[in-house]
Structures are given as structure tokens and as C-alpha cells.
C-alpha positions as CSV (number, residue, x, y, z in Angstrom):
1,X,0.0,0.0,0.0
2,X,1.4,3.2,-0.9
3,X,1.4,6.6,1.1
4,X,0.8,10.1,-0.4
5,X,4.3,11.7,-1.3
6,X,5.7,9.0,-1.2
7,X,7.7,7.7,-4.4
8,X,7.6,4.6,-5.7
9,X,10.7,2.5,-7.0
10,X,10.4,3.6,-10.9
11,X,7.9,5.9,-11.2
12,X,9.6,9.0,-12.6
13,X,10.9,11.7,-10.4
14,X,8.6,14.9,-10.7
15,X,10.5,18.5,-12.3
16,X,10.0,20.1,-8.6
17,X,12.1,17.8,-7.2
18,X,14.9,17.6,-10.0
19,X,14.6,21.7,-9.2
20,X,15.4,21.1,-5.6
21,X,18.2,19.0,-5.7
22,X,19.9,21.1,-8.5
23,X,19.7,24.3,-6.3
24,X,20.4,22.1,-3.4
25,X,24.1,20.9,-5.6
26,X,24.4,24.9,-6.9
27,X,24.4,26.4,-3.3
28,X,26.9,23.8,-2.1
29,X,29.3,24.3,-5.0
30,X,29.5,28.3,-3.7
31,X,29.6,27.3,-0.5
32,X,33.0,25.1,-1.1
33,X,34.0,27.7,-2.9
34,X,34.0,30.6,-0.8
35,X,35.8,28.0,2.2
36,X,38.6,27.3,-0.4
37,X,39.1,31.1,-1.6
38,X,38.8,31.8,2.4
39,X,41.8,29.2,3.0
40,X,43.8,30.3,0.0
41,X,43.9,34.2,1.4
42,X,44.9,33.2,4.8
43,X,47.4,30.9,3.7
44,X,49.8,33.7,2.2
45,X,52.2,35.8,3.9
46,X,51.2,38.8,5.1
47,X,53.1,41.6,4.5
48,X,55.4,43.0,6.6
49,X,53.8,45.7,9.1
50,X,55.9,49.0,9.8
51,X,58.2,49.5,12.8
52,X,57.4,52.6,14.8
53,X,61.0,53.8,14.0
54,X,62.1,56.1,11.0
55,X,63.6,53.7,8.2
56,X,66.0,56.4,7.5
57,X,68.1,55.7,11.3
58,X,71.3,53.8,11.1
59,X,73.0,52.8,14.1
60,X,76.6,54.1,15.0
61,X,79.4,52.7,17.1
62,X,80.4,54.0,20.0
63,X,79.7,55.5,23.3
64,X,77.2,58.1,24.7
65,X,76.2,61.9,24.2
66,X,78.2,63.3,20.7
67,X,80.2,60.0,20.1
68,X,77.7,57.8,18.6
69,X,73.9,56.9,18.6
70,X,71.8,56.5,16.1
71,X,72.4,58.9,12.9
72,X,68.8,60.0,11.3
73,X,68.5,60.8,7.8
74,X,71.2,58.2,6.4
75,X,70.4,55.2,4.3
76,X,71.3,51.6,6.4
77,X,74.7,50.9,6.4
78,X,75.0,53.5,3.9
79,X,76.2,56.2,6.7
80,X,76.6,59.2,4.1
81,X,73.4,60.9,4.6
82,X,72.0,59.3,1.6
83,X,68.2,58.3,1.6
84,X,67.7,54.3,1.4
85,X,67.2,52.8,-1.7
86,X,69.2,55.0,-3.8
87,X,67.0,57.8,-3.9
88,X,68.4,60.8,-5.3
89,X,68.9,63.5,-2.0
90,X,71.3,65.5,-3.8
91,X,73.6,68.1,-1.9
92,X,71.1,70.6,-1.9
93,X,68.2,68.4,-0.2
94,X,67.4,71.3,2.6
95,X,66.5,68.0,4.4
96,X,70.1,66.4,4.8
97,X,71.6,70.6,6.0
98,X,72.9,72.0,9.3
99,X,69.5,73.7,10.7
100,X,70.3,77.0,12.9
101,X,69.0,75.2,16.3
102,X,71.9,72.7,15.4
103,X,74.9,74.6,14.6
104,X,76.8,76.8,11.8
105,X,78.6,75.7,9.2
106,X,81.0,79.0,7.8
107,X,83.3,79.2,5.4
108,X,86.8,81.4,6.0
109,X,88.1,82.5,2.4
110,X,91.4,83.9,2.5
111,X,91.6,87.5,1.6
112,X,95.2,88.2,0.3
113,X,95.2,85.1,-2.3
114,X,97.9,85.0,-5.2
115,X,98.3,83.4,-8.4
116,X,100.8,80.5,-7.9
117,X,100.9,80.7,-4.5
118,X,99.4,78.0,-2.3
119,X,96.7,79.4,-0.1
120,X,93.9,78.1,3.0
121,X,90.8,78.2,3.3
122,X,88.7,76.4,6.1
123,X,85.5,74.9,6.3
124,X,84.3,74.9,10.3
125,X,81.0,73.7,11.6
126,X,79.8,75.3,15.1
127,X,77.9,73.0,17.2
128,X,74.8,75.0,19.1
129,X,75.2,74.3,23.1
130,X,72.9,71.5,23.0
131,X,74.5,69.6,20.0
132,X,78.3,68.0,19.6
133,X,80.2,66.7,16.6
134,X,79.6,63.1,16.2
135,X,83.2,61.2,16.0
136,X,82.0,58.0,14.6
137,X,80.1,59.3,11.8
138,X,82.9,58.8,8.3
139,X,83.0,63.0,8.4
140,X,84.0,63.8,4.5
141,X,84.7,66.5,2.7
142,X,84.8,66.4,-1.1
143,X,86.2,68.8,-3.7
144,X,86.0,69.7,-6.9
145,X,88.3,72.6,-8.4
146,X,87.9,75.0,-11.5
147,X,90.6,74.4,-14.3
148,X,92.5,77.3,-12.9
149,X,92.9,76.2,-9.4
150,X,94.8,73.0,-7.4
151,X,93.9,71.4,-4.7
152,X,96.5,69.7,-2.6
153,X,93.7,66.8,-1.5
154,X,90.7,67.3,-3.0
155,X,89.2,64.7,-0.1
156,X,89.3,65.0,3.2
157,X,88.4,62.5,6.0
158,X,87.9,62.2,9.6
159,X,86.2,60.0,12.3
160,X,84.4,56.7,11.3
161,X,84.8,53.7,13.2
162,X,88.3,54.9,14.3
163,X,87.7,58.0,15.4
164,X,91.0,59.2,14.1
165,X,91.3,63.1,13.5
166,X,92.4,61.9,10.2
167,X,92.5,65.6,7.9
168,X,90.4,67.5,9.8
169,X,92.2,70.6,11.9
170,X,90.2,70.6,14.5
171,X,87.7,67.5,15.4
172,X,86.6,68.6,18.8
173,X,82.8,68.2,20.2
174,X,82.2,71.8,19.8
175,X,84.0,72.4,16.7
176,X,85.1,70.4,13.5
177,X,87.0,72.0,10.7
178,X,89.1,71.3,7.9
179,X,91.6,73.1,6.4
180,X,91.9,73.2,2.4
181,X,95.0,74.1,0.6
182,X,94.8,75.5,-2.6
183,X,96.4,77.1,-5.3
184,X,94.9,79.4,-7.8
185,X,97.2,79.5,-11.5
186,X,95.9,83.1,-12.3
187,X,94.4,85.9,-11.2
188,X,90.8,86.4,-10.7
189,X,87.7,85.0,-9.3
190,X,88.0,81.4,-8.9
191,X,84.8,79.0,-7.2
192,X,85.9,75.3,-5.7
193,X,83.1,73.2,-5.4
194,X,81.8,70.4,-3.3
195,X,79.8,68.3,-0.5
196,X,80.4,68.0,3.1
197,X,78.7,64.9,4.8
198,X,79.1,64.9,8.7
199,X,76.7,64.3,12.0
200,X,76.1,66.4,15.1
201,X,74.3,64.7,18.3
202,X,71.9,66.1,21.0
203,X,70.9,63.6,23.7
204,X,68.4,61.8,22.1
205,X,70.0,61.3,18.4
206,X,72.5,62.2,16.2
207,X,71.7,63.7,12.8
208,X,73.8,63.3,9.3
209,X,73.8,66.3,7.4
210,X,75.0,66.7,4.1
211,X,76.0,70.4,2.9
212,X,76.6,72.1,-0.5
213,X,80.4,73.6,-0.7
214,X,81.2,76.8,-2.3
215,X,84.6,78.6,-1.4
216,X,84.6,81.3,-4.0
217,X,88.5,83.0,-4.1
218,X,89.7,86.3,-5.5
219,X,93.1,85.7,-6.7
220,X,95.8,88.9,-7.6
């Protein structure tokens, strides 16, 4: 005896029920799906989330106050006041210079200059009160002369891991300077070119600093 609804062994299956099961298959095809795509994402690597710190700090050797720290502003490992990556901070970057709460950087021409005679100039930078010269930043200063003037070194170095006064005249915590010789081949106004990289500390940190040279000389 058979029951209402109920289907017997051959008899043919009705198009409502062929409709149910193949919605019933389609919503469990999306549903495997979406757990699979849901697995895949969280299966990748996530990417790397930011440090706090500035990824323009380098660490420096040495002890406390002006004579090491971390140096901001210089590319890792780089140490030249160069941004990371190669990125093009050139020597006029206001970024990378000497800001007035930090020191002064001057430049002493001399006044009595003579063709074919050697001559000095200096380059000095002035620490403020609260900032020192930092002796294990790789301090360098690099020249370029006109066609009419010689440099006796036209690169200068001081500090780095060594500390070593190296060419600098004075390498003191509240004064570095270097003295360039020169010799101008004829009279008249002459321009030597070029880019001082250095660091000066405060308490907290030490900042490179990258600076645009001009020492502009009147030769008789």
C-alpha cells in the first residue's frame, strides 16, 4: 500500500524535485567555494607591518652623548646621509643641512690670495650648546676645483669607526674643521666646489647632514 508523497521504486521523479536538488548541488558548490578562496587568502604571507622607528636611522658605534647613537637621515649601512634605496637627495636636499638650532657651518676664504701661490681656506662647523660633533660618523669632505685652481687633497676625511682626526684641523665636540690648501694658476675669481657629509648629536639622536660647498676665491 502506498502513502501520499511517497515515491515509488520507478515511477519517474517529478520536475520540482529535479529543481530542488539542483539548487540544493548549486548552493553547495559556492559554499566550497567561498571555504577554499577563504583558506587560500589566509594561507599567504602577510606583508610586513611597519616599525614605529624612522627607516631612514642607522646605528653608529660607539659610546654616549656626541660620540655615537643613532644617525637620522642616512640610508642603512649607507652612513653618508644618503636616503635608502638610492633615492636621489642630492647636496642641496634642505632636508640632509645643518638647521640653525643645530649649529653653523661657515666658510673662511682667504683675503690676500695669489696666483701661484698655495693658499687656506677652512671649512668649520659650530655646534649650538645643546649639540656635539659626532666622532663615529665617516666625516668627509669632497672637492672639486675650477681648471685654474689645485687642490692639494681634494678629499678630506675624519672620524668613522676609528675615530681618528684623520685631515680634519680641528675634530673637537664643539668644533670640526678642515683646512683646504689651494692654489689658484691666475688671477681672478675662482669657485671650488663640493659636499660635506658629517653628524652632530643632541641627547636623544644624532643627525647626518649633508651640505653644498662653495669657497669662491679672488686671486691677484
Amino acid at each position: 500500500m502506498s502513502h501520499p508523497g511517497m515515491r515509488s521504486p520507478g515511477d519517474p521523479v517529478s520536475s520540482t524535485t529535479m529543481s530542488r536538488i539542483a539548487l540544493a548541488s548549486v548552493v553547495a558548490a559556492v559554499a566550497i567555494a567561498a571555504l577554499a578562496c577563504s583558506k587560500s587568502a589566509g594561507s599567504k604571507d602577510s606583508p610586513p607591518i611597519a616599525s614605529s622607528g624612522s627607516p631612514e636611522q642607522i646605528a653608529v658605534p660607539g659610546g654616549e652623548g656626541g660620540r655615537g647613537g643613532v644617525i637620522a637621515g642616512g640610508a642603512q649601512g649607507d652612513q653618508t646621509g644618503a636616503p635608502a634605496g638610492g633615492g636621489a637627495a642630492g647636496a642641496n636636499d634642505d632636508a640632509y643641512k645643518l638647521k640653525p638650532d643645530e649649529g653653523q657651518l661657515s666658510i673662511e676664504v682667504p683675503s690676500d690670495a695669489v696666483a701661484g701661490q698655495e693658499t687656506t681656506a677652512r671649512v668649520v662647523v659650530t655646534p649650538t650648546p645643546k649639540f656635539k660633533i659626532n666622532f663615529d660618523f665617516p666625516t668627509k669632505l669632497t672637492l672639486e676645483a675650477p681648471a685654474d685652481v689645485t687642490l692639494a687633497k681634494a678629499e678630506l676625511k675624519a672620524g668613522g669607526q676609528s675615530k681618528s682626526q684623520g685631515d680634519a684641523e680641528k675634530f673637537e665636540e664643539k668644533q670640526l674643521a678642515f683646512a683646504v690648501k689651494l692654489t689658484p694658476t691666475k688671477s681672478g675669481s675662482h669657485t671650488v666646489k663640493g659636499t660635506f657629509k658629517f653628524a652632530v648629536c643632541d641627547k636623544d639622536q644624532c643627525l647626518a647632514r649633508k651640505e653644498p660647498i662653495a669657497i669662491q676665491l679672488a686671486a691677484k
